[in-house]
N, C-alpha and C positions, 0 to 999 in steps of 0.2 A: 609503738609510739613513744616516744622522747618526752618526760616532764621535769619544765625548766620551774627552779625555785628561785626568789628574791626576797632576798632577808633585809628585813630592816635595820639596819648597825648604823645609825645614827650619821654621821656626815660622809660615811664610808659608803663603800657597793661590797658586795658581796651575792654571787649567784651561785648554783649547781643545776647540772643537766644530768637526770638517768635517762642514760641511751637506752635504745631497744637493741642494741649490743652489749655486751660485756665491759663497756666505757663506763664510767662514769667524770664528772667536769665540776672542778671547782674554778668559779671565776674569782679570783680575787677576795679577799679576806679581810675584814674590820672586827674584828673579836676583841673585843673590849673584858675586861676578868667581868663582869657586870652581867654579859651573857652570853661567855665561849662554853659554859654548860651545858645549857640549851641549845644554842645552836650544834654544838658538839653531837650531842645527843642525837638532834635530828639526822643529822650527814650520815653516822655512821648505819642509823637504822637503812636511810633515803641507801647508800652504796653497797647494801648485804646483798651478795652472787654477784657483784662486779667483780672481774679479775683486774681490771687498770684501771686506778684512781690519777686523773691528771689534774694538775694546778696551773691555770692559764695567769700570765700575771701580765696586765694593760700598761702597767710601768710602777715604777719603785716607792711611790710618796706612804708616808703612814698609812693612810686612810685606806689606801687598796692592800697594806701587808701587813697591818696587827695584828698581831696572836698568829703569824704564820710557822715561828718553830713551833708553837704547841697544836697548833692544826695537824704540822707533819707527825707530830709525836703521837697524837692521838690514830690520824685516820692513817698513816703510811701513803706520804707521794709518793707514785711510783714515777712518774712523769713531770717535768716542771717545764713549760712551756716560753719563751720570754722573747722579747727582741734583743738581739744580741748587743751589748752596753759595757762599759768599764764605770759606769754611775757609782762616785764616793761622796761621802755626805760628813760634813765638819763634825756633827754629833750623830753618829752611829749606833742608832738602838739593837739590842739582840734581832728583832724581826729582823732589821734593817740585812745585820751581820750575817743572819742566816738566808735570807732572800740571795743575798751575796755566795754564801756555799752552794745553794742550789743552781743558779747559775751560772756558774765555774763548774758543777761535778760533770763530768764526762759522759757516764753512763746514765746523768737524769736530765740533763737539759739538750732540751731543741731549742733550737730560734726560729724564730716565726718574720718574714718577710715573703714580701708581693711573689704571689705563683710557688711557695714555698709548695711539697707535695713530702708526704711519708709513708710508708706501711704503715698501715693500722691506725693511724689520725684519717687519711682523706683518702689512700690509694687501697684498694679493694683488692684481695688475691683469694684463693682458691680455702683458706682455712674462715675468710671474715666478709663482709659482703657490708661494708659502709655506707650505701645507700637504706638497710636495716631502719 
């Protein structure tokens, strides 16, 4: 069984899923220095025997990507999940900057659109069983 978390981050969303597979899901990220300790703390304990940490992101604004370099710094994205975007922003915060590397890097970003299908996100093969 899968248990989803909802952390309080103030006008932000932030969620996490532990799969009953080797997944683990961060939705989205509001880490304020105020309480990326805390919540820091919790994920890494919540993701111990995950082998893929993925970071799904619903789009770019602050409030879904605060504290997202030191999210990856701490817990290691393996996965960065996005809709595929050339989003540039007049005042460009480090999150901002690094949201931007992750979905440019090659070997960590998917994009996610209608009927999109992958190994080991949604398509089940012979080493992983996603229905789990």
């Amino acid at each position: 069984m899968s248990t989803v978390k909802s952390y309080s981050v103030g006008n932000g969303d932030m969620y996490t899923i532990r799969h009953a597979s080797d997944n683990f899901t961060i939705i989205d990220c509001c880490l304020s220095e105020d309480v990326r300790n805390g919540i820091i703390a919790g994920i890494k304990a919540d993701q111990e025997g995950k082998d893929v940490v993925r970071f799904i992101s619903t789009h770019p604004d602050e409030d879904h990507l605060l504290g997202l370099k030191y999210l990856d710094e701490e817990v290691g994205l393996r996965n960065f999940y996005c809709i595929k975007n050339k989003v540039t922003k007049e005042d460009e915060t480090e999150d901002f900057k690094h949201y931007c590397t992750l979905r440019d890097d090659t070997q960590k970003a998917f994009y996610i659109y209608r009927g999109v299908t992958r190994k080991w996100m949604n398509v089940t093969d012979e080493k992983r069983d996603q229905q789990a």
